[in-house]
C-alpha positions as CSV (number, residue, x, y, z in Angstrom):
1,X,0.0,0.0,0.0
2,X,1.7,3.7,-0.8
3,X,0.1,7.1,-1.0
4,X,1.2,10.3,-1.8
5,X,0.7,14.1,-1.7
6,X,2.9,15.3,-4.4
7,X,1.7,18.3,-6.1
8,X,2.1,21.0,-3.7
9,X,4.8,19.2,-1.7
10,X,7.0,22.4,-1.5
11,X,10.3,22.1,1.1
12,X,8.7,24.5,3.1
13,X,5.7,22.7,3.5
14,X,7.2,19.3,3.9
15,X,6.6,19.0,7.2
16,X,2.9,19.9,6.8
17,X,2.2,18.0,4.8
18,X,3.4,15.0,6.8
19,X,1.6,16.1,9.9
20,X,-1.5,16.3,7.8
21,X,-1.3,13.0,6.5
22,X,-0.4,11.4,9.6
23,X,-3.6,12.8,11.0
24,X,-5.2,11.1,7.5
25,X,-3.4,7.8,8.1
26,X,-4.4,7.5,11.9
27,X,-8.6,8.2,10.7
28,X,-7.8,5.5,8.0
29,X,-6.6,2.9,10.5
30,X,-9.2,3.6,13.2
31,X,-11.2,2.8,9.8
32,X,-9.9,-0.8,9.5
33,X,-7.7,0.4,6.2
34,X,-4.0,-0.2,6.9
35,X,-2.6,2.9,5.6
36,X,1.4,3.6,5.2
37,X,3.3,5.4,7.7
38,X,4.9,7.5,5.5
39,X,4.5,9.3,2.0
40,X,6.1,8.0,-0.7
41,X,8.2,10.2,-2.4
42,X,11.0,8.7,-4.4
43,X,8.8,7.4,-7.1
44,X,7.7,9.3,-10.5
45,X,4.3,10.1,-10.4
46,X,2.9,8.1,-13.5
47,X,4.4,5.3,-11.5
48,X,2.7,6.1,-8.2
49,X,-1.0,7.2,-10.0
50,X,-1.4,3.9,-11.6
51,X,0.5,1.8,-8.7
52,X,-2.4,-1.1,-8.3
53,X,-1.3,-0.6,-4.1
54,X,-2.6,2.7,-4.3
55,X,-3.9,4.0,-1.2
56,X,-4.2,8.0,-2.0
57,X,-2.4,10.5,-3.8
58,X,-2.9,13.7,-5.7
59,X,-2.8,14.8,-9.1
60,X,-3.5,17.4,-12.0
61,X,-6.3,17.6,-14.2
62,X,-4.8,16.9,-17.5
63,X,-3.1,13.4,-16.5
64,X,-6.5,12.9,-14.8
65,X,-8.9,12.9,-18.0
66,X,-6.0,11.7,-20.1
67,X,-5.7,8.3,-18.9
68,X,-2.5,8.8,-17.2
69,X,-3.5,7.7,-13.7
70,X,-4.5,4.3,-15.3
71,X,-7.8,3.3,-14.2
72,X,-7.7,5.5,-10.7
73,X,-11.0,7.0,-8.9
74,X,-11.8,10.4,-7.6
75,X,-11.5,10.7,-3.7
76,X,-12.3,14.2,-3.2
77,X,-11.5,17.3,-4.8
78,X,-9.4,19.7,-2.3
79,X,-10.6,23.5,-1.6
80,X,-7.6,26.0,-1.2
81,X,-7.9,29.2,0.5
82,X,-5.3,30.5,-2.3
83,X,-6.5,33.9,-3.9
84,X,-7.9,32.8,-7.1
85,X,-9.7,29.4,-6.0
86,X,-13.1,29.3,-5.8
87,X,-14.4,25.7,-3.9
88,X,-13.0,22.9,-5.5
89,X,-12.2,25.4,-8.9
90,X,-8.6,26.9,-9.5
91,X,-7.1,28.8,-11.7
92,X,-3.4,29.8,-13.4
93,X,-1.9,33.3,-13.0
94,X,-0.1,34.7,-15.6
95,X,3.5,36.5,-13.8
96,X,5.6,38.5,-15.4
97,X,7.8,41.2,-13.9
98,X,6.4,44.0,-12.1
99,X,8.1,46.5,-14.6
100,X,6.5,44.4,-17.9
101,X,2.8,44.9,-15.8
102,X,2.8,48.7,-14.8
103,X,3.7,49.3,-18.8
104,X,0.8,47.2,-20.2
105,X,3.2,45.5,-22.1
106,X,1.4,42.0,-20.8
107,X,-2.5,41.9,-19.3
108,X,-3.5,38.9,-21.0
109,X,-2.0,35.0,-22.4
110,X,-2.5,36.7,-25.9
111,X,0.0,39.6,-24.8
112,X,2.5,36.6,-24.6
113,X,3.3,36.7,-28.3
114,X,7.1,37.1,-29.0
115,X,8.4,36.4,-25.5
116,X,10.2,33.6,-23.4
117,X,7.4,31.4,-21.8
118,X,8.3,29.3,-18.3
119,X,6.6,26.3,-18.7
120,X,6.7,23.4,-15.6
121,X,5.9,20.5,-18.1
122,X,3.6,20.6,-21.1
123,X,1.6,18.2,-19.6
124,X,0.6,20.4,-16.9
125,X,-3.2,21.7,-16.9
126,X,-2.3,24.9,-14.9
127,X,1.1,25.7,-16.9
128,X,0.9,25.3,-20.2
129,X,-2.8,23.6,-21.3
130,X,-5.2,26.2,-19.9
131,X,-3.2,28.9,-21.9
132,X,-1.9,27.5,-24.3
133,X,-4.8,28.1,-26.7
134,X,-4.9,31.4,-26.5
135,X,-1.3,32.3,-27.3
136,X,-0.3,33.3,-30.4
137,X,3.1,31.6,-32.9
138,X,6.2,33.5,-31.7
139,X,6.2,32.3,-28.1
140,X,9.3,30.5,-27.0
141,X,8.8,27.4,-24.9
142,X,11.1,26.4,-21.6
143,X,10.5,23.6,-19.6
144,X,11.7,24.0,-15.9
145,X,10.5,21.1,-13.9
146,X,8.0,22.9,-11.6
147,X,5.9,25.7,-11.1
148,X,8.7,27.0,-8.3
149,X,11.5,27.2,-10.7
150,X,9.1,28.5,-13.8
151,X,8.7,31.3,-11.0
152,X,12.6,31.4,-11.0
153,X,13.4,31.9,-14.0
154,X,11.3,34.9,-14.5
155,X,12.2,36.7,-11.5
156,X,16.0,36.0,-13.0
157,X,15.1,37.3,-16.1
158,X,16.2,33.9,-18.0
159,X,12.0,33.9,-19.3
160,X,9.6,36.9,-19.3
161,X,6.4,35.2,-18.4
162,X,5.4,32.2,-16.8
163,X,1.1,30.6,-16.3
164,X,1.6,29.6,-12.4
165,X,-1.0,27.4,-10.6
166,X,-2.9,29.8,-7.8
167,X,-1.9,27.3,-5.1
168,X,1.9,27.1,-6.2
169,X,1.6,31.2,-6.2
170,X,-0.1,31.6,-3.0
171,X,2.6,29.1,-1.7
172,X,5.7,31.1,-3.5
173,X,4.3,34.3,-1.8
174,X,4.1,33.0,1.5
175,X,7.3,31.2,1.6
176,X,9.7,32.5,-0.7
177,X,8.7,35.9,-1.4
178,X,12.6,36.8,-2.3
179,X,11.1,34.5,-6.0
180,X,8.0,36.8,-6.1
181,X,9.1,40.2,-5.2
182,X,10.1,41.4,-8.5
183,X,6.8,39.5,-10.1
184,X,3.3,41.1,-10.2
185,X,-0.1,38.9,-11.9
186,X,-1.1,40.1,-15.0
187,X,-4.4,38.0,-16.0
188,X,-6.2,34.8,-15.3
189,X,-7.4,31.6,-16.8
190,X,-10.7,30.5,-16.4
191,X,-11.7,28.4,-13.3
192,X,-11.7,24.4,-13.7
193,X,-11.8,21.3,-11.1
194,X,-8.7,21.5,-9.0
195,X,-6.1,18.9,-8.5
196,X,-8.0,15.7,-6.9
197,X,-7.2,12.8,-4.6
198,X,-7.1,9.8,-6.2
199,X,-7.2,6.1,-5.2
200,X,-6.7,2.7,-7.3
201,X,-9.1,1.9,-9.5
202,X,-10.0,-1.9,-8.6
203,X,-10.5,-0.6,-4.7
204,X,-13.9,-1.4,-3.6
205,X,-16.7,1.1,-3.7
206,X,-16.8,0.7,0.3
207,X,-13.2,1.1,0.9
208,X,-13.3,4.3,-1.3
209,X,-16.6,5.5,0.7
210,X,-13.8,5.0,4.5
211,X,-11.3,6.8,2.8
212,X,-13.6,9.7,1.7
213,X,-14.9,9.8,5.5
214,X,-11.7,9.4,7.1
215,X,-10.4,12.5,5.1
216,X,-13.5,14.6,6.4
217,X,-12.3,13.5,10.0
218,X,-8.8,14.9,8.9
219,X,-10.1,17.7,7.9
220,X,-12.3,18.6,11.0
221,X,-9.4,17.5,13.4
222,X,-8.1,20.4,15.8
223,X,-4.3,18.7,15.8
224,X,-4.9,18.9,11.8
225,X,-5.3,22.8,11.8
226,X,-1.6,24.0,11.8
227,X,-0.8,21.9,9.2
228,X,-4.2,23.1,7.2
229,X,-3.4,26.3,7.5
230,X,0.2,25.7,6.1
231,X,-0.9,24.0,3.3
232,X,-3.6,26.3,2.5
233,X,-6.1,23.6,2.2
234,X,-9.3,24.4,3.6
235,X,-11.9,21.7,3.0
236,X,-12.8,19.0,-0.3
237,X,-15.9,18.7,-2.3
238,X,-17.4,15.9,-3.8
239,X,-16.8,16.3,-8.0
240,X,-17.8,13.9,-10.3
241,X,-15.7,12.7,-13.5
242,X,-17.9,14.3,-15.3
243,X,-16.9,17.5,-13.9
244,X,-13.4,16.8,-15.3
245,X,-14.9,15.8,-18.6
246,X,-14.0,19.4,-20.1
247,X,-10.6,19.4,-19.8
248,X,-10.2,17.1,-22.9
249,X,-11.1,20.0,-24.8
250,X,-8.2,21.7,-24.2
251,X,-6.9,19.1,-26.6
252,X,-4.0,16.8,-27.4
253,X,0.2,17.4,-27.6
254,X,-0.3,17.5,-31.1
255,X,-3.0,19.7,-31.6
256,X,-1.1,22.3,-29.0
257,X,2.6,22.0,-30.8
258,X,2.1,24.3,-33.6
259,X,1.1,26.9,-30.8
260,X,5.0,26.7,-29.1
């Protein structure tokens, strides 16, 4: 059995995040689910999403609808109290430098055209597929491994714009504000279904159904709150894959490549 809590799993947040999911863990067992003592975290993700053990773990969007998580099922949808997140609905930010704001040089994806883009991975909902049909030939593509070091490399002037998750923002400003000091928002994407918990497919309806509650009981824990509040998460709703359906219309590699 192995879970996970990847996507927002920031240094600075490490230890949060492990309290958290200890408190998780602990619900689980008094639930008769033997759940791990620890996270995993020194497996790739594909391989943890589809891992037929898998107990919990979070992922985005895209790989969601995509089939990348294999045959998983929706847990819960997390609610972040991240400017820009509405319930279980998030958005990207598009950064750029405060200077390239105040001048109107950039106030929308489209405003893009010509410049350096920071891009976490093109498989990423909130970094490159929810804007990536609205910018225009001319932009040049980087890939930096994460929305932290997308952040980077605009505040080091190596890319001039960058489409940063809400969460990973709100998380950048509150610990390490030396990335976001010289970075101001210029637009938004639309809202979609945030980043949801996932279990392994072939678990049983009623084991999904413990693992729902026990998160509630997580949630509404007192000894849970500090490590709440560092995570920014706030609650989870209930979604539906049906509710994720949309994002396939953001369409495939191959449709988005002649936008690069």
């Amino acid at each position: 059995m192995i879970a996970a809590l990847p996507m927002y799993d920031w240094p600075e947040v490490r230890d949060a995040t492990d309290a958290f999911w200890a408190v998780w863990r602990d619900k689980l067992r008094l639930r008769g689910i033997d759940a791990p003592e620890r996270l995993t975290r020194d497996a790739p993700l594909e391989e943890i999403w589809t891992h037929p053990e898998l107990l919990v773990a979070q992922t985005c969007g895209w790989p969601f609808v995509r089939g990348l998580c294999g045959d998983a099922r929706l847990i819960a949808t997390p609610c972040y109290a991240a400017e820009g997140c509405e319930g279980p609905m998030y958005r990207s930010w598009l950064v750029a430098r405060s200077e390239e704001v105040t001048a109107g040089r950039i106030t929308a994806c489209r405003h893009a055209e010509g410049r350096r883009m920071a891009v976490n991975c093109l498989q990423s909902l909130s970094g490159w597929r929810g804007i990536a049909a609205e910018l225009k030939a001319g932009v040049s593509v980087m890939e930096t491994g994460s929305h932290r070091e997308s952040i980077r490399a605009v505040a080091e002037e190596r890319a001039d714009v960058a489409a940063i998750d809400v969460v990973s923002w709100g998380l950048a400003c509150a610990w390490a504000p030396d990335l976001t000091r010289r970075l101001r928002v210029a637009a938004g994407t639309p809202p979609v279904p945030g980043l949801p918990f996932i279990t392994a497919g072939a678990r049983p309806e009623r084991e999904i159904l413990e693992i729902r509650a026990a998160l509630h009981e997580a949630l509404a824990a007192p000894e849970a709150g500090p490590a709440r509040a560092a995570m920014m998460l706030k609650d989870v709703s209930l979604l539906s894959d049906e509710d994720y359906a949309p994002l396939n219309k953001l369409g495939s590699s191959a449709e988005l490549s002649g936008r690069r």
